[in-house]
C-alpha positions in Angstrom: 0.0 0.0 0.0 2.7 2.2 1.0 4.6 1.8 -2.9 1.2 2.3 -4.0 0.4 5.7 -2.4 4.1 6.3 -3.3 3.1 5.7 -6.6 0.2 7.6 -7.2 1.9 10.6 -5.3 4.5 11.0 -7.9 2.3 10.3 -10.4 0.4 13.6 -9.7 3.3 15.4 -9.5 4.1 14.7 -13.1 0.9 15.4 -14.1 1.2 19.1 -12.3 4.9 20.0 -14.0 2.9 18.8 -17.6 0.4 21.2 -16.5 2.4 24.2 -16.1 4.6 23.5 -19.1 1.5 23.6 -21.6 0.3 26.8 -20.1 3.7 28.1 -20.5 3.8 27.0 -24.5 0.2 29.5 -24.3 1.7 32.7 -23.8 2.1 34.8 -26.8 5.6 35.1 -27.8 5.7 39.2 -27.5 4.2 38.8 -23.7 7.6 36.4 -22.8 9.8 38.8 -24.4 9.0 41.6 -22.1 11.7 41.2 -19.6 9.9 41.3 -15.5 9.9 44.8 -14.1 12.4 45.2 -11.2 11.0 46.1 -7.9 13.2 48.8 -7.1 14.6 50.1 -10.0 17.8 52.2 -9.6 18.1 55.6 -11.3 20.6 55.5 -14.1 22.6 58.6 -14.9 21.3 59.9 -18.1 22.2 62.5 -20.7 20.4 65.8 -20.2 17.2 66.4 -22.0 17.5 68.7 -24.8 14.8 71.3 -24.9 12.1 71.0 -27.5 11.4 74.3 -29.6 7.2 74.2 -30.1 6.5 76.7 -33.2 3.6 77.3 -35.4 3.6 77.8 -38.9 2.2 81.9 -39.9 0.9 82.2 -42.7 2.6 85.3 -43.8 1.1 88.0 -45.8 2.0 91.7 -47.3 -0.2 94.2 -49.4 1.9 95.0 -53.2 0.9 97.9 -54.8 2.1 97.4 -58.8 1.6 99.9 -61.2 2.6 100.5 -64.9 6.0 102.3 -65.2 4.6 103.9 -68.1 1.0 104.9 -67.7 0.6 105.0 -63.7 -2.1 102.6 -64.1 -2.9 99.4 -61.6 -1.7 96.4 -63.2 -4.4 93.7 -62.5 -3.4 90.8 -64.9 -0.3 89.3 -63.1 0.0 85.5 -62.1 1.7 84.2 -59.5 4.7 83.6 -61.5 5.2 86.9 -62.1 6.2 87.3 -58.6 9.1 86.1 -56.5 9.4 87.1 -52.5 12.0 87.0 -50.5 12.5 86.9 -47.0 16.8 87.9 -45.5 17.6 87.2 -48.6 16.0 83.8 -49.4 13.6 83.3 -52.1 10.1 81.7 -50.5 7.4 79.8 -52.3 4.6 81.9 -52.7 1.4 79.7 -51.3 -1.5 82.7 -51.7 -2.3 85.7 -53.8 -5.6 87.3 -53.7 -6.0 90.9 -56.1 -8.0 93.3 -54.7 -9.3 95.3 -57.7 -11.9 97.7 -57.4 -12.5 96.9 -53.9 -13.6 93.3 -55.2 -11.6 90.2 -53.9 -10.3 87.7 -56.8 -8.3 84.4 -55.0 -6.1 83.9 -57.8 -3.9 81.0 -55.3 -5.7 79.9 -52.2 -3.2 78.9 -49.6 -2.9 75.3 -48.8 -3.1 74.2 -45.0 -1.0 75.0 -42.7 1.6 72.8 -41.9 0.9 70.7 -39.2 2.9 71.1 -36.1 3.1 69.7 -32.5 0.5 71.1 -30.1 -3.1 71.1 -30.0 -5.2 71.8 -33.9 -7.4 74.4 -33.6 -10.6 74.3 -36.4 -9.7 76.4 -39.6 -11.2 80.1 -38.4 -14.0 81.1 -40.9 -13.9 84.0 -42.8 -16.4 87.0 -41.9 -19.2 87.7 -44.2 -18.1 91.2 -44.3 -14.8 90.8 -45.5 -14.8 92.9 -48.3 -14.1 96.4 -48.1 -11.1 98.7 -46.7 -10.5 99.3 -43.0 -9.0 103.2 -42.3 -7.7 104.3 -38.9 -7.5 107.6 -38.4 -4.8 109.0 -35.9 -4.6 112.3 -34.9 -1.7 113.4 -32.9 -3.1 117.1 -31.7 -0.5 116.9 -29.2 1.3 117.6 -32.3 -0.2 120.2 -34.1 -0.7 123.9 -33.6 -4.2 125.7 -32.4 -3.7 128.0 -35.1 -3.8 125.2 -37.9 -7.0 123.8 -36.5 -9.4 125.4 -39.8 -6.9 123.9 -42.0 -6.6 120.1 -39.9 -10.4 120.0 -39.8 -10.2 121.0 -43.4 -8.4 118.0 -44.5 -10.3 115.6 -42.7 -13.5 116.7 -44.3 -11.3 116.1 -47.8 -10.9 112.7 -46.7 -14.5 112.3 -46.0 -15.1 113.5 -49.5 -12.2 111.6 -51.7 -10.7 109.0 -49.3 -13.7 107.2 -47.0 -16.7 106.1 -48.7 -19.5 103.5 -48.1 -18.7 100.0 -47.2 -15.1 101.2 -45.4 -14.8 100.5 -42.3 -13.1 103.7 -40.1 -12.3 104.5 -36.9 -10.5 107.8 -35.3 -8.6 108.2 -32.1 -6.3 111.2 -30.9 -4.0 112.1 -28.3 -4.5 115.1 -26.2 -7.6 117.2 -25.9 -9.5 116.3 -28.7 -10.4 113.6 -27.1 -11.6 111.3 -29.7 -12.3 107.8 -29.6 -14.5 105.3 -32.3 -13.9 102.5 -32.8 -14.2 100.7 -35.8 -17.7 101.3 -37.9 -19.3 102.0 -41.0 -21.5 104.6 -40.0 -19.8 108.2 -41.9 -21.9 110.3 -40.4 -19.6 109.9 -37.2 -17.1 111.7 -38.6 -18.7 115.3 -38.9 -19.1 115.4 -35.7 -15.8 113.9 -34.8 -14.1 116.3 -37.4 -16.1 119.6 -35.2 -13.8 118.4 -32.1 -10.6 118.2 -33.6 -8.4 121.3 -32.0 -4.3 121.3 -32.4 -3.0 121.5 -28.9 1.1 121.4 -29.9 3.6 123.4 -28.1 4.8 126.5 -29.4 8.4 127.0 -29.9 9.0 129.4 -27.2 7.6 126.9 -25.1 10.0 124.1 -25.9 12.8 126.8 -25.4 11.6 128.3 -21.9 10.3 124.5 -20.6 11.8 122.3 -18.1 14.7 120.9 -19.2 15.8 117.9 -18.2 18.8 115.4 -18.4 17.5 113.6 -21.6 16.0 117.6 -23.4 12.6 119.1 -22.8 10.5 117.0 -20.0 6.9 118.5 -22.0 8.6 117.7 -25.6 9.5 114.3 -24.6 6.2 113.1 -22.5 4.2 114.0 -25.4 5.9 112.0 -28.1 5.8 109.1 -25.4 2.0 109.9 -25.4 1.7 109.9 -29.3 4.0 106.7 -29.6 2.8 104.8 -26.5 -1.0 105.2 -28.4 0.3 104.3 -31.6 2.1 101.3 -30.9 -1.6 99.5 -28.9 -3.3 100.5 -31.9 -1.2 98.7 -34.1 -2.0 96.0 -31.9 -5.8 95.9 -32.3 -5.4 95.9 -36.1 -3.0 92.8 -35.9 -6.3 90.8 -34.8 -8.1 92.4 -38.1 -7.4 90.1 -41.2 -8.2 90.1 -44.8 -8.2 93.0 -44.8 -6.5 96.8 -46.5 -5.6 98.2 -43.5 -4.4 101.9 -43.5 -2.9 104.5 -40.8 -3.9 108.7 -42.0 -1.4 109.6 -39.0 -2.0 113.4 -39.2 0.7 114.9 -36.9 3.4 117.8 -37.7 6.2 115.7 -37.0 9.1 114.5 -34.1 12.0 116.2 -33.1 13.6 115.3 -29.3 16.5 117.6 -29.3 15.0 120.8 -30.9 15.8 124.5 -31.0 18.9 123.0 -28.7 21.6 126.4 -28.7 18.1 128.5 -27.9 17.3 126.1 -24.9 20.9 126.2 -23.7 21.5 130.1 -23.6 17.7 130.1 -21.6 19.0 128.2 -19.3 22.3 129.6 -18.5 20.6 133.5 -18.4 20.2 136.2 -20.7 23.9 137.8 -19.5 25.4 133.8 -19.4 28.5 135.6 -17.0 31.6 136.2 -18.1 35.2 135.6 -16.2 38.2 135.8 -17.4 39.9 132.1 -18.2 43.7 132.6 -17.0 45.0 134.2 -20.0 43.7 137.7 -20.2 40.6 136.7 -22.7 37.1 136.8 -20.7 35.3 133.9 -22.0 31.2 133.1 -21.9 29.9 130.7 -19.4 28.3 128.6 -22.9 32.0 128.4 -24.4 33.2 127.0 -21.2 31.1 124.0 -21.7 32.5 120.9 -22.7 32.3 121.3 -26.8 31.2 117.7 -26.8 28.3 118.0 -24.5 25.7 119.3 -27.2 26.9 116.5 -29.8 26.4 114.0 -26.9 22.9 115.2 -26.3 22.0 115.5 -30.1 22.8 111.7 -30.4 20.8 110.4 -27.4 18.1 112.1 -28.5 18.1 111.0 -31.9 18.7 107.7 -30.9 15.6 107.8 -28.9 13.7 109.2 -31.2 14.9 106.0 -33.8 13.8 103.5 -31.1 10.4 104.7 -30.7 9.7 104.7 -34.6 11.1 101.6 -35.1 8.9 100.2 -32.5 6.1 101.7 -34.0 6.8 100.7 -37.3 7.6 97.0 -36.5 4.3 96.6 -34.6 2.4 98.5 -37.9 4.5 95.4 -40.1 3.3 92.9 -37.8 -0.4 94.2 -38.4 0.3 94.8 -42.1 -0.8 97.9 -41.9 0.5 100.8 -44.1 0.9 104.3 -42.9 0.3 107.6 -44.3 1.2 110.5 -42.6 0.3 113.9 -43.3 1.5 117.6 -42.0 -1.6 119.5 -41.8 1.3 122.4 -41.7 1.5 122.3 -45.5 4.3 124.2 -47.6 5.7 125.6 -44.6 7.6 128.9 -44.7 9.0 130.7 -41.9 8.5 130.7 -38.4 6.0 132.8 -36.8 7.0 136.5 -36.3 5.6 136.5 -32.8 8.1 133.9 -32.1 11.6 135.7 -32.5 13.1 132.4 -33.5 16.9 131.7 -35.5 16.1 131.1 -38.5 18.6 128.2 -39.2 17.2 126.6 -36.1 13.6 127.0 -37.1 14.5 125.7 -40.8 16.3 122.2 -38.6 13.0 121.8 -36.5 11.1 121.8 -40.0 13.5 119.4 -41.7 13.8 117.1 -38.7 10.1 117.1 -38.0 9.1 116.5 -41.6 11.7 113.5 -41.6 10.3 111.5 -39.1 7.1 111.4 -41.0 8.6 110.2 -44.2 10.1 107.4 -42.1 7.4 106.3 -40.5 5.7 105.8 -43.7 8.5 104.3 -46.3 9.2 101.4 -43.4 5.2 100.6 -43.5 4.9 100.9 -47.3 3.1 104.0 -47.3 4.1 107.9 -48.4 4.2 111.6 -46.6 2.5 114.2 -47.2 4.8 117.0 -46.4 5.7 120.5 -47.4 2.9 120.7 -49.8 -0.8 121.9 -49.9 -2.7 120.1 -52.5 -4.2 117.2 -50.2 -6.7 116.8 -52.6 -4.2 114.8 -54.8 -2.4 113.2 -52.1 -5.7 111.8 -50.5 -7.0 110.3 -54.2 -3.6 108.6 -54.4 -4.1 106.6 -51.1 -7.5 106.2 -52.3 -6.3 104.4 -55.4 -3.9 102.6 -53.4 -5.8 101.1 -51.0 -8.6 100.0 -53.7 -5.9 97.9 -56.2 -3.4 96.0 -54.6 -2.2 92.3 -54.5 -2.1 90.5 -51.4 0.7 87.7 -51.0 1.1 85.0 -48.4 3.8 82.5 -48.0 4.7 80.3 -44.8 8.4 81.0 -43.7 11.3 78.4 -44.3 13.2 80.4 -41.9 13.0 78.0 -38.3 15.7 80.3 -36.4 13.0 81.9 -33.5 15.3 83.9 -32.2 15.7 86.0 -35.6 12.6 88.3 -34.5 12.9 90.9 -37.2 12.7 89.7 -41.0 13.6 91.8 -44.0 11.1 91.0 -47.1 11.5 91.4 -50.1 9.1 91.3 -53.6 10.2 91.3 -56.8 7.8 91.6 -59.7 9.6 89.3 -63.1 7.8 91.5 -65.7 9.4 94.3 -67.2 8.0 97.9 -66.9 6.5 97.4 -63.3 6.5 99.8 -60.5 6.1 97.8 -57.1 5.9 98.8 -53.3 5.5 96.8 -50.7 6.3 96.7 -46.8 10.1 95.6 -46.0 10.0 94.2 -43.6 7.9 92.1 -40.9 8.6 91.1 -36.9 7.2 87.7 -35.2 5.0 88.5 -32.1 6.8 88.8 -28.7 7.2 85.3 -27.0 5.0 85.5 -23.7 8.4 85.8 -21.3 9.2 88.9 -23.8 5.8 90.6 -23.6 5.7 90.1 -19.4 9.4 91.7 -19.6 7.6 95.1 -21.3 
């Protein structure tokens, strides 16, 4: 009984190992390959992560404005191989072109999707049913302009209600100082009488700039006004950067920038009318102005330039990123000589002029548009922006450039056919990264 039980004991056992074997021939080969998971597993020294760059793909796009070399006229029968853009220097593919003729939209390439890139895809945005049409912003720096030009300002608005504006644009108006004018964007034209009524010039005279506080950097006044004009300029931009498919265009009516002006006037006002005299060591009484470090007035003139450079470029490059042109205009007209009342130098009235008058044209070749300065027939001037922003081309392309840390890009547009006039904006700026928007 005993080598019975003995037997049947290991007779089970065999039958048990069998078992276990077949299940073990069961498991799918890719579950046996995965090696067991230890326990406790130790943390191995590993090569530092390199960061991952997330960008999105723009679609980029800039307003051309071609014309016939000959006959001035729009030029609204060129393909898209009659254009090549370039961006620093390299040529891109061009993936849209819509022509704008007449105020009529013609999608002559549609741009393919964007490409995809890592992150979350938003739905394709819709297009508004009142896309068509011309947007105008009209800026009006009175903290800028004299009183006594306010006739011939309100003058030149009502010209642009007559040749510029007309139904189905879409315009707005904001100013600086005392005007205080604010609409926002709308159809209605019957705004603008009573908008244009309000408009006063509230500038500083030059005797004021002269006999102002003066501080380290030139005339405290002077400067916090341009800040002012600048500051309102630049958050304007912005609102039309959110505006798309659009003509977008700036009237900035002002009479001009100048941070270091009427500067051998200021100086002698603030030494005194007498400036003291004492005699320097050799016999020879000298001024207290030619005792002054010869440098110190260059020094001044360049800070104050550079300034003034900074806060158009700013200006400009946030007017680029909205594709937005502007147009300036000096409601001073042809200007002559100063006014009598003022007893100003002549050579220093004619620099203020020249400087003041040059910031305008600045501001407007880097957007693309033109200045209206030293002239008085408006009339003309407003009927060519009128014809501008009615023809134009629009083209888009998606940048092969990847380097995000180049934030300013020249552009470029060449037209292949011969006997073509072209303008176009030069040159665009990719929108602040959020670290570099919380650093302003």
């Amino acid at each position: 009984m005993r080598n019975t039980a003995k037997f049947l004991a290991a007779g089970v056992l065999a039958l048990a190992l069998a078992l276990c074997a077949l299940r073990v021939m069961e498991v799918p080969a890719h579950a046996q390959a995965q090696p067991a998971r230890p326990a406790a597993p130790a943390q191995p020294q590993q090569q530092p992560q390199q960061p991952t760059f997330r960008s999105t793909a723009e679609l980029v796009t800039t307003d051309v404005i071609v014309r016939d070399s000959k006959t001035d006229q729009f030029m609204a029968d060129l393909k898209p191989t009659d254009f090549e853009v370039f961006e620093d220097g390299v040529k891109q593919e061009l993936a849209s072109m819509v022509l704008i003729h007449g105020g009529r939209a013609y999608n002559t390439l549609a741009p393919p999707p964007a490409p995809l890139q890592e992150g979350i895809i938003l739905p394709v945005s819709r297009p508004t049913n009142d896309a068509a049409g011309r947007v105008f912003l009209l800026f009006v720096d009175d903290l800028h302009m004299d009183f006594q030009n306010t006739p011939r300002i309100r003058e030149i608005f009502r010209k642009m209600l007559k040749n510029l504006i007309h139904d189905g644009d879409m315009w707005g108006m904001v100013s600086t100082g005392t005007s205080s004018i604010s609409i926002d964007l709308t159809y209605d034209r019957a705004l603008l009488d009573d908008a244009i009524n309000r408009i006063s010039g509230n500038g500083l005279k030059p005797t004021e700039i002269i006999k102002g506080q003066q501080g380290a950097d030139g005339p405290v006044e002077l400067k916090y006004r341009a800040h002012v004009a600048f500051t309102t300029a630049n958050q304007l931009m912005q609102n039309l950067e959110k505006l798309h498919n659009r003509r977008k265009a700036v009237i900035w009516v002002s009479s001009g920038y100048d941070f270091n002006p009427f500067e051998k006037s200021r100086l002698k006002e603030e030494l005194g009318p007498d400036m003291g005299t004492q005699d320097d060591g050799s016999g020879n009484s000298t001024s207290s102005q030619q005792r002054l470090d010869p440098n110190i007035q260059a020094r001044g003139s360049q800070f104050a330039d550079a300034e003034l450079v900074r806060d158009m470029a700013d200006v400009t490059r946030a007017a680029n990123r909205a594709n937005a042109t502007l147009y300036t205009v000096d409601p001073r007209g042809l200007v002559a000589g100063g006014d009598i009342g003022e007893n100003l130098d002549p050579v220093e009235w004619e620099t203020f002029v020249s400087r003041t008058q040059d910031s305008l044209r600045t501001i407007a070749d880097l957007t693309g548009g033109f200045a209206v300065v030293n002239q008085n027939d408006f009339d003309k001037a407003l009927k060519k922006i009128d014809a501008e922003t009615s023809d134009y081309y629009v083209l888009g392309f998606y940048s092969s450039n990847p380097d995000p840390l180049r934030r300013t890009r020249r552009i470029q547009v060449v037209a292949k056919r011969d006997g073509v006039q072209l303008w176009s904006r030069t040159s665009y700026s990719l929108r602040p990264t959020p670290s570099e928007a919380a650093k302003k």
